[in-house]
Each structure stands twice: as C-alpha cells, then as structure tokens.
C-alpha positions in Angstrom: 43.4 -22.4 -40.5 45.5 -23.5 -43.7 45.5 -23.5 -47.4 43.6 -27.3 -47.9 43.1 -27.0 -51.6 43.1 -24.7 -55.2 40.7 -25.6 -57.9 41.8 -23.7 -60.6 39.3 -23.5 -64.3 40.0 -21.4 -67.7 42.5 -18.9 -65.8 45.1 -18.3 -67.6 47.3 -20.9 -68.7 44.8 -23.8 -67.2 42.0 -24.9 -69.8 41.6 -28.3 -67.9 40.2 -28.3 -64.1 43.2 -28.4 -62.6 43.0 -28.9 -58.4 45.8 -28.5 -56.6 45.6 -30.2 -52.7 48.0 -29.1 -50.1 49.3 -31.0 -47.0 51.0 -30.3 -43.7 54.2 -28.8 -44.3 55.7 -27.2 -47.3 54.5 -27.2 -50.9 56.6 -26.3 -53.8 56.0 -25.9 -57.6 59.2 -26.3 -59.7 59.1 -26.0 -63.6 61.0 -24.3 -66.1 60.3 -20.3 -66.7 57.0 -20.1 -69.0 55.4 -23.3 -67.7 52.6 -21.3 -65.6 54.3 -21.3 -61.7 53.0 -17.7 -61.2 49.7 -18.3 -62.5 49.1 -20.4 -59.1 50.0 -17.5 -57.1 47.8 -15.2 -59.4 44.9 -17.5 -59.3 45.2 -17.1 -55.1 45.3 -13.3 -55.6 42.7 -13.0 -57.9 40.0 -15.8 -56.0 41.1 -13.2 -53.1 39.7 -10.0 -54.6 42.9 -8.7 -56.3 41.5 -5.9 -58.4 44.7 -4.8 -59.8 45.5 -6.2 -63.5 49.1 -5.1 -62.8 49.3 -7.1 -59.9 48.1 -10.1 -61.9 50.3 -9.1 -65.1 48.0 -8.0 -67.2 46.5 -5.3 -69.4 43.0 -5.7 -68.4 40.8 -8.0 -66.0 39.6 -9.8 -69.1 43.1 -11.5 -69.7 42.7 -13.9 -66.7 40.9 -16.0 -69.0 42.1 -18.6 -71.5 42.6 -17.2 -74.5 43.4 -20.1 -76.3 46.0 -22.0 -78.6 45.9 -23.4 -81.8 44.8 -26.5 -80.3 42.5 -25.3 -77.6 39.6 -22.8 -78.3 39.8 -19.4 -75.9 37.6 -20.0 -72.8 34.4 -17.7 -72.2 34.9 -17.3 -68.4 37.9 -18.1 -65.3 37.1 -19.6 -62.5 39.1 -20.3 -59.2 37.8 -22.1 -55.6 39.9 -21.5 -52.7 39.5 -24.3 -50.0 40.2 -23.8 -46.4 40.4 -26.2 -43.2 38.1 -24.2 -40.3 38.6 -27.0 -37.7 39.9 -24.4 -36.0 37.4 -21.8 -36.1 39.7 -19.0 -37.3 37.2 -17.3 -39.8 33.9 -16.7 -38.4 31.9 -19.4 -39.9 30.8 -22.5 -38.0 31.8 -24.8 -40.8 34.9 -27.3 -41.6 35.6 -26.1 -44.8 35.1 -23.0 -46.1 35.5 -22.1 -50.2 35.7 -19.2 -51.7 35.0 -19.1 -55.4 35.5 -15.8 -58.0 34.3 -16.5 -61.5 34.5 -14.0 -64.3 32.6 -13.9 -67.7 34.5 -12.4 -70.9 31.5 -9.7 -71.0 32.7 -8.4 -67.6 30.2 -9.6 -65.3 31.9 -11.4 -61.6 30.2 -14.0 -59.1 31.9 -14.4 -55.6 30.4 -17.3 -53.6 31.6 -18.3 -50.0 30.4 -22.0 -49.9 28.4 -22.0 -53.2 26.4 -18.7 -51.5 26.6 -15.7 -54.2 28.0 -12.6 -52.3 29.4 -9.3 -52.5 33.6 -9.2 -52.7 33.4 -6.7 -50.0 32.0 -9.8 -47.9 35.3 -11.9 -48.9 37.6 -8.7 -48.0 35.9 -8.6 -45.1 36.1 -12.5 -44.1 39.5 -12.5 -44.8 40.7 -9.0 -42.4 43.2 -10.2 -39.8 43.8 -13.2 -41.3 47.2 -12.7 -43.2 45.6 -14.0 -46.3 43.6 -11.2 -47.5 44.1 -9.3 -50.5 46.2 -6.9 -49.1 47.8 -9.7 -46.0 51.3 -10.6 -45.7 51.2 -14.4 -46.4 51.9 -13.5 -50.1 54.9 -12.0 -50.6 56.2 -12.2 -54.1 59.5 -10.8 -56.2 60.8 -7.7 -55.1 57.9 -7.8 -52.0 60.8 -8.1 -49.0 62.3 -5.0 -50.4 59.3 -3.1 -51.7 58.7 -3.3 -48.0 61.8 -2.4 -46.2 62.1 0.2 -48.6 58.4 1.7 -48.4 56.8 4.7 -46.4 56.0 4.6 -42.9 52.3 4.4 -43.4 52.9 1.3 -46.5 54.2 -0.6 -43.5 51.8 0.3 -40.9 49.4 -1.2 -42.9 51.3 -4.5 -42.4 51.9 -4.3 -39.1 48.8 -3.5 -38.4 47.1 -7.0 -40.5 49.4 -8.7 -38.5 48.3 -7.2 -35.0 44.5 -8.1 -36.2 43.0 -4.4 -36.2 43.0 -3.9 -39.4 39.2 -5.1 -39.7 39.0 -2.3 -36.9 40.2 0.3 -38.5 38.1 -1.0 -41.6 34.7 -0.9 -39.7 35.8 2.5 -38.4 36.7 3.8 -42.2 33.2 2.4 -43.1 31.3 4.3 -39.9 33.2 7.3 -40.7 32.1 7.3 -44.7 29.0 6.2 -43.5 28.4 9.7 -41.0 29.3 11.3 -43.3 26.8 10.4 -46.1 24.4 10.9 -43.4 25.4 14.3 -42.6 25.1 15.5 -46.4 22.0 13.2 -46.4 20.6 15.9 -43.1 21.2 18.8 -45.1 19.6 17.8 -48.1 16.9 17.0 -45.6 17.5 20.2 -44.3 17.4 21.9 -47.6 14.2 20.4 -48.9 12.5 21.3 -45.4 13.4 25.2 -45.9 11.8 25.0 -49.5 8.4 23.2 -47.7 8.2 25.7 -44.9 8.2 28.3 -47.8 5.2 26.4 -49.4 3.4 25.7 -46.4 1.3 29.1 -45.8 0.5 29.1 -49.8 -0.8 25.7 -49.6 -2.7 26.3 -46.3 -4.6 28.9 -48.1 -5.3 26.3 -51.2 -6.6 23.5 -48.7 -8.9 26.0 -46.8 -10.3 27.1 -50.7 -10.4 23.9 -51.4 -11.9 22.5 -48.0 -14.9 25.3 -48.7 -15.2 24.4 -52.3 -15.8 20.6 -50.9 -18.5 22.3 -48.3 -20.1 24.2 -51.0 -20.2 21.4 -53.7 -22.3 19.4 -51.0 -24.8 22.1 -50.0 -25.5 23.1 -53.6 -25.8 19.2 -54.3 -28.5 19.3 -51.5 -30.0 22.1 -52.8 -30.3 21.0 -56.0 -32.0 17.9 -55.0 -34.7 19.6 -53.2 -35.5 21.4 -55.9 -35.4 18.6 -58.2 -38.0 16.2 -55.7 -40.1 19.7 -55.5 -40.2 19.8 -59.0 -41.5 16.3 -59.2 -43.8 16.6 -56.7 -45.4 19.8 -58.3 -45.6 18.0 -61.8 -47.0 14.9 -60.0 -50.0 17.2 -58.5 -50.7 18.8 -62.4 -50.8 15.7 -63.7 -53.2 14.5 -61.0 -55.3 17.8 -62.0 -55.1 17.0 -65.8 -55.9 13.4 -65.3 -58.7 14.4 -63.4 -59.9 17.1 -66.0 -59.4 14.3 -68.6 -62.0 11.8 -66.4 -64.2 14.7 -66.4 -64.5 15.3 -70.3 -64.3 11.6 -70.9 -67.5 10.9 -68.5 -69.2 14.3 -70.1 -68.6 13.2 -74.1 -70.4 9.7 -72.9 -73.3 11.5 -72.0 -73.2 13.8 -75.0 -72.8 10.4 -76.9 -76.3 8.5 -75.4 -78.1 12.4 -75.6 -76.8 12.0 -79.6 -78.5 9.1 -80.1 -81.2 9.7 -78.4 -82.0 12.4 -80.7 -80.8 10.4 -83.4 -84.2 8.2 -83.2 -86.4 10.3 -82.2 -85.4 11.8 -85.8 
C-alpha cells in the first residue's frame, strides 16, 4: 500500500484542481515560505478525518476553503481525494485503488466517500486503523512532532506504539463494545424502571378490562333484547292491522249493501 495520488479542489490556497501523482521513491515539494507547501500536508490530514482546526492552522473548519483574492472569487466548498495503490490488499477492500474523498460546504455540511460511496468518517477512521496513515498514525510527522513525542506522557506514546504494533483497531472495537454495554445497561434500567411503573398499573387495569369486557357482554345482550322486542312489536302491529283491514272489508261490503237497499227505496218512492 502507498500514497499513488492527491487531488486537491478549493482548499485553501488551491482554486484550480490541482492533482498531485506520486511514484516509487521519495517525493519532495520545495518553494519559498508562503507558497502553500503545508497546505499539501493539511489537505492529507484533513481528507483523513482531522477534526482539529488547530491542527490544520486555522480558526474554524470553514477556513479550509478558498477564500479568495482580488482576482479569484472565494470558493463555496473544499474538496480533497486521496488515492491509494491496494495491489497489495493492505486495507480490507478487494479493489486496486481505493479513494477517499472529504468535501465540505461553507454552510457546514461534510460528505466522506470511499470510492465515490457516501459514508460515515467513522468508517474512514476505521479503514485506516493500523495502517500508519490514519488521522492519529505515525506516517505524518510534522514540526516539532519528533520532540512532541519524545517529550510526551507515557500513555501519548503508547498510543503510537500501539498503531504501529496494529492493535490499535483492537483496542478501538473494544472502546466501542465497552460504550456500547454500557448504553445497554442504562438502556436495562430504564427498561427496568418503566416495568416497575407497569406492574403498578397492571391490577388497576385488570379491573378496567374485566368492566369493560362485561360492558361489551351486556351491550350485546341488551342489543338482542332490544331486537326481540322490536320484531314483537312488528309482529303485533302487523296482526291489528290485519284486524283493521279486515274490519274495514267488513264496513266497505256492508255500506254497498246499504247503497243498493238506498236505491231501492229510492224508486219505489
């Protein structure tokens, strides 16, 4: 695995997509002081994950981006693609060439991509573990770095040592397990917490279902009842108007024969 390329867009002092391709052997940038040298660098932290503005000389993340001249207009994002030769299968990816690309927006919002895939950074921290070239490796040592490390704490250098030895990613994944037990253990007693109120609802809302289980029982029966009296009704309405009809046949066939006796009488007169 090696450093095969740096495409470098609107970081800093680099308005123009500048790509920087790297051979075998050593690579060096010359130029006089204030020509951009240590922007390279920072564009390889930063495309890394580098978080820390003082690390990449600035006040705030935003400052990565070309700000502009009185020639050239200030940039609305940065952009840097790291490119690296896998022939040799040293990051876990069955590919050639992997890239890694970090883009930031002047409103604050990042993409990460690993081969033009949008990811989380803590996928490219995580690619890179063991490597040397992470954020946080020892393949970038800068000014004042040598000493910074002889001179640090015990545990400042253990965490070298340790990138170089190639646990680091264990002790990561252990960090991560650990954090992650422990959420689930104040996740329990919540659980816990919220089952101790239930319980204490439980016996009140036993009592609610059995009222409202009868309630359901006796809404049916009184339905049933008051359908059998509704269809007695109607068949006790239906027999007086059977009655009535036939009183009404009665009268009807009784004023006919009123009606002939009428005339009858009517020419005899």
């Amino acid at each position: 695995m090696y450093l095969k390329a740096l495409e470098i867009y609107g970081f800093k002092s680099f308005p123009d997509r500048t790509r920087l391709n790297f051979k075998g052997g050593l690579t060096a940038v010359v130029g006089p002081n204030g020509s951009g040298k240590s922007n390279i660098s920072d564009a390889l932290r930063w495309v890394l994950g580098e978080q820390s503005t003082k690390t990449l000389r600035g006040a705030r993340m935003e400052d990565v981006i070309f700000g502009g001249t009185q020639l050239r207009k200030a940039m609305g994002f940065a952009q840097v693609t790291l490119y690296i030769d896998n022939l040799d299968r040293s990051m876990p990816m069955d590919l050639d060439e992997v890239s890694i690309t970090r883009k930031l927006y002047r409103s604050g919002e990042s993409e990460y991509k690993i081969n033009d895939q949008n990811v989380r950074l803590k996928d490219i921290v995580e690619l890179f573990m063991d490597t040397g070239l992470g954020r946080d490796g020892y393949s970038m040592i800068g000014q004042g770095k040598i000493a910074e490390i002889v001179s640090a704490k015990s545990a400042n250098r253990r965490e070298i040592f340790e990138e170089a030895a190639g646990i680091s990613k264990f002790r990561y994944r252990k960090n991560e397990a650990e954090r992650k037990l422990v959420a689930a253990q104040e996740n329990l007693l919540r659980l816990k917490d919220i089952l101790v109120e239930l319980e204490g609802r439980v016996e009140p809302l036993r009592v609610q279902a059995e009222k409202a289980a009868r309630f359901v029982q006796y809404a049916a029966e009184r339905r049933t009842l008051e359908l059998s009296i509704w269809t007695a009704q109607l068949e006790q309405t239906r027999g007086l108007l059977r009655v009535q009809e036939d009183k009404v046949a009665a009268a009807q066939a009784n004023h006919a024969e009123v009606e002939e006796e009428l005339a009858e009488v009517e020419r005899a007169a």
